[in-house]
N, C-alpha and C positions, 0 to 999 in steps of 0.2 A: 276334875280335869282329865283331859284322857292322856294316857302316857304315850309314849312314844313308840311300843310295840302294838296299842291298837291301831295308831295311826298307819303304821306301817301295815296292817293290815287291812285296813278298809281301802290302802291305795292297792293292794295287790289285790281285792276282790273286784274293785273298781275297772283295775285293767285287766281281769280274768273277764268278768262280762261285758266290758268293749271290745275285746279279741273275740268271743264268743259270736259276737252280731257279725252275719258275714256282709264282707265290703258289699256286696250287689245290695244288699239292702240299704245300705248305707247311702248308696252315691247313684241308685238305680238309672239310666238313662231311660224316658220315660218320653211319650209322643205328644207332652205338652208343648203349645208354641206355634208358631208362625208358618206356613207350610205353602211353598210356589208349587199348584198343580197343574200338571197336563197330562191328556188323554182325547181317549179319541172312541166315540161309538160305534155301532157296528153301521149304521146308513155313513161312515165317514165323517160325521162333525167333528171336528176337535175342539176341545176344550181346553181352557185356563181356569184357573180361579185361583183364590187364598184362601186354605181352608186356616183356620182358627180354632189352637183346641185347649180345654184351662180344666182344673180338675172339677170335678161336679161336688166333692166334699172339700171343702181348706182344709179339714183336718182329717183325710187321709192320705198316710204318704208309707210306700211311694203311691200315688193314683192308679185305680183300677177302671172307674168310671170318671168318664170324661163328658163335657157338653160344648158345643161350640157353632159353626159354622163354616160353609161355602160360600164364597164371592162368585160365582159362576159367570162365565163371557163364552160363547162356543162360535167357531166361525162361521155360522150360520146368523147373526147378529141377534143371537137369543140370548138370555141370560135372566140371573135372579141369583137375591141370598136364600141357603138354606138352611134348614137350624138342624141340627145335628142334636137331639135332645138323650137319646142311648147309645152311648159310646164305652165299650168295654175295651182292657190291654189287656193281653196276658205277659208276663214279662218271662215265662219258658220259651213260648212260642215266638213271641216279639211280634203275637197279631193283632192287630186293630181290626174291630168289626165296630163299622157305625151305620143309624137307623137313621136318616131325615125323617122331620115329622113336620114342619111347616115351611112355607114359602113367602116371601117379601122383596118388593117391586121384581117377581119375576112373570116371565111371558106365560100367558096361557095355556103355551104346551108344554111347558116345565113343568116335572111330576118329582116327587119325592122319590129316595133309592136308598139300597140296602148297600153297605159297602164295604169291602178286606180286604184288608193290605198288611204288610211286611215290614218292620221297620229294621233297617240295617242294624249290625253288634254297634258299628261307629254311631250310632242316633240321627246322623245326617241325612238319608232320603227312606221313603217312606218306597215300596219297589211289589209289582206283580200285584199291583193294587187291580180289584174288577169290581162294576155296581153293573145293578140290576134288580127288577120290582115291574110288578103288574103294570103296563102299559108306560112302560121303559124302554126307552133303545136300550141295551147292554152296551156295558161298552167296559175298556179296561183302562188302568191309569197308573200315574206315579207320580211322586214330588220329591224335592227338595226344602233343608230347612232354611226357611227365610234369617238373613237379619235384620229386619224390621221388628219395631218394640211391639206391643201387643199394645192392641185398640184396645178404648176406654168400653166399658161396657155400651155408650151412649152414641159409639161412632158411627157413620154413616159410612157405606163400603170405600170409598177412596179415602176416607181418614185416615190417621194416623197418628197416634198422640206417646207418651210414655208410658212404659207401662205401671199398674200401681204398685203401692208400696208394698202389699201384702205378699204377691208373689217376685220369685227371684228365679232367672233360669239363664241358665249356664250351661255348657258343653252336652247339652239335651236331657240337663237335672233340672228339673222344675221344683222348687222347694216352696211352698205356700205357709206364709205366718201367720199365728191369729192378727187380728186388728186392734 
């Protein structure tokens, strides 16, 4: 049986290495989640989209690599999703650097782009966002975080369904469970 001054010691070791862990690891805000973009290229199109972004491991956290997608609409009535396959955070800098690498139901002249952006201390908009890539307008951008729940893996761009069980996100903490 363990007595009573072990116990009391395994709860002060216990709470010496939860103090130890610092909160930003703990409760990292992190650029998982639902994101209203606009921007505008350099010929003057502006754009809209939803970008979409989830962690590319469940079981790293907080996420360093992400994968996801653009809903793209630009007012030139061009548009297409794009998948967003290399998405890296850094959580000093709070920069997002993401790689498009394929295209679906988009126009012809829609080209994949390299992308950086800022994400506020608050988590709430993504800011001094610019893309750009080989036979790309340039162009610069920004977003805000949607409240809309996160599409099913399966959805089609105007869907919208709940999100799954696995992941939970909150005040721009995205925590992912096993299954």
């Amino acid at each position: 049986m363990f007595s009573s001054e072990k116990i009391r010691n395994v709860a002060l070791l216990t709470v010496a290495v939860v103090l130890a862990i610092p909160q930003s690891v703990l409760a990292q805000p992190n650029p998982c989640g639902i994101w209203e973009v606009d921007g505008k290229d350099d010929s003057g199109t502006t754009w809209t989209a939803t970008l979409v972004l989830e962690p590319k491991d469940k079981d790293e956290y907080p996420p360093t690599k992400l994968k996801g997608y653009f809903d793209w609409v630009g007012s030139n009535k061009t548009g297409g999703r794009e998948y967003v396959v290399l998405a890296t955070y850094d959580y000093d800098t709070r920069m997002l650097q993401m790689r498009g690498a394929e295209l679906e139901d988009a126009d012809p002249n829609i080209r994949t782009s390299i992308y950086t952006v800022t994400m506020t201390e608050q988590a709430d908009r993504l800011k001094d966002g610019t893309w750009q890539s080989c036979g790309v307008i340039p162009g610069v951008w920004q977003a805000k975080r949607s409240l809309e729940q996160m599409p099913s893996k399966k959805s089609k761009r105007s869907s919208r369904v709940q999100m799954p069980a696995k992941t939970d996100c909150r005040d721009g903490v995205c925590l992912t469970r096993g299954e």
